[in-house]
N, C-alpha and C positions, 0 to 999 in steps of 0.2 A: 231333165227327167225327174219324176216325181217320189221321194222316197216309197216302197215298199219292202213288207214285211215277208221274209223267206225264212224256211226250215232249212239247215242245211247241216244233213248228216252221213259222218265221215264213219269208215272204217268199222262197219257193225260185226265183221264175222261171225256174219249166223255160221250153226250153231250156237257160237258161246257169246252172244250179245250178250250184255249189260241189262238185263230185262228194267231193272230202277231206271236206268236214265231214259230208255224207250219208253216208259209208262211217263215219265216226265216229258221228252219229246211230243209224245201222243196228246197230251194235256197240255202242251204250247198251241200246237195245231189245231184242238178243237176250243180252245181260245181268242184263237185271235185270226182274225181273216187274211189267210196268206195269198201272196201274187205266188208262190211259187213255192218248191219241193227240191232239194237238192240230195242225191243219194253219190255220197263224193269219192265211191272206189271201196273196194274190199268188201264186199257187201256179203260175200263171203268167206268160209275161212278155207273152206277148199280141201282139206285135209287127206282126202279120199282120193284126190289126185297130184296133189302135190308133188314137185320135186324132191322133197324134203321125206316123205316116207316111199317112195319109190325103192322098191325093193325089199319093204319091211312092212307082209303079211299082215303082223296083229296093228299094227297100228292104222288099217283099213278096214272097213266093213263092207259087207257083201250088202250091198242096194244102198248104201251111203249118200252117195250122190242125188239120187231120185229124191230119197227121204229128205234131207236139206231141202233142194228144190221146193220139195212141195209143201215142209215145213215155211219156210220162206216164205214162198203167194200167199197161207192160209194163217200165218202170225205176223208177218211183221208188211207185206206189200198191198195187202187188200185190205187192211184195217189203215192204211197211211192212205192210200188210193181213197176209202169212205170218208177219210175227215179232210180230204183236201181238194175236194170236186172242184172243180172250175180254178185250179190253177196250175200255174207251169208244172211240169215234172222233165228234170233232167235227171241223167242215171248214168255216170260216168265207171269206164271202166277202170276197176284200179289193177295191179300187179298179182294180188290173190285171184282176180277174178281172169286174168291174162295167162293163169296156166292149163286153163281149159285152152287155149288156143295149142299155148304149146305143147300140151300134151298132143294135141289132132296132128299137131307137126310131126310128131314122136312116130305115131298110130294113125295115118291116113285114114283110116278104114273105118274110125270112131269120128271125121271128118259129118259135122249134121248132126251128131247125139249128142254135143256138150254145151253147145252154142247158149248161154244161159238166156240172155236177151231175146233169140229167134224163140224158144223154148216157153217162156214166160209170157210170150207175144206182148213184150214191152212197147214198141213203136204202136202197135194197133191198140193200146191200151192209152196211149200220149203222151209216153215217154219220149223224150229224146234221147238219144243213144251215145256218148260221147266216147271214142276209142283212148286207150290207153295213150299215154302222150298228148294228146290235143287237149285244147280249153273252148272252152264256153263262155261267151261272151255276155252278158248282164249288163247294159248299161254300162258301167267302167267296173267294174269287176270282172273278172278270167276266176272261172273257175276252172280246177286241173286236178287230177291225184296229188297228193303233195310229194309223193316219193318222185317222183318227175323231177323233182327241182335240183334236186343236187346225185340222186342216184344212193338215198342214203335211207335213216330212218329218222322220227320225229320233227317232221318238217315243222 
């Protein structure tokens, strides 16, 4: 296989991205002609549904979750999408981004309103979709969330 050049970034939790190292990111990409796009879990921070403030009001906002969303597509997915035309996109789910699930488990009824991936219309956009746990194959690289690996943090 012949070496290629890939972005591959981990752990952005919008809202509170790192906006320096994404303008750095942004400026690798429209530097150098990538095979591919790697977006490697946690892509948000989720806060608005979290287990973690579950049951604690002020630390949630009313229409939080949309605003992220749509903050997300219109800052950090559509300006990544324009400078990386014509190559791979994988978009793996990580553990922040797995408690939209479990919340649906929680809350059947919100089952279809969280799904961030259906919602973003990532696969129809040329994303690949990769579930929480599983890896993605590159040539001899797997790519995976890294909290997968041991069940821990700082992998």
């Amino acid at each position: 296989m012949k070496p290629a050049t890939w972005l591959a970034l981990y752990d952005i939790h919008y809202p509170k991205i790192h906006w320096r190292t994404w303008r750095c990111a942004m400026s690798f990409a429209r530097s150098n002609k990538l095979a591919g796009v790697v977006l490697g879990g946690d892509q948000f921070e989720n806060e608005s549904i979290s287990h973690h403030t579950a049951g604690k009001p002020a630390l949630r906002n009313k229409g939080q979750f949309r605003r992220e969303e749509e903050g997300f597509d219109a800052g950090v997915l559509k300006p990544l999408e324009a400078v990386t035309r014509g190559a791979k996109r994988v978009w793996v789910i990580g553990n922040h981004d797995a408690w939209e699930k479990q919340l649906v488990e929680a809350q059947p009824e919100l089952d279809g309103a969280l799904d961030r991936p259906t919602r973003l219309r990532l696969e129809q956009r040329g994303w690949d979709v990769i579930p929480l746990g599983e890896a993605k194959r590159v040539g001899k690289l797997s790519i995976i969330h890294g909290d997968q690996l041991r069940g821990g943090m700082y992998h």
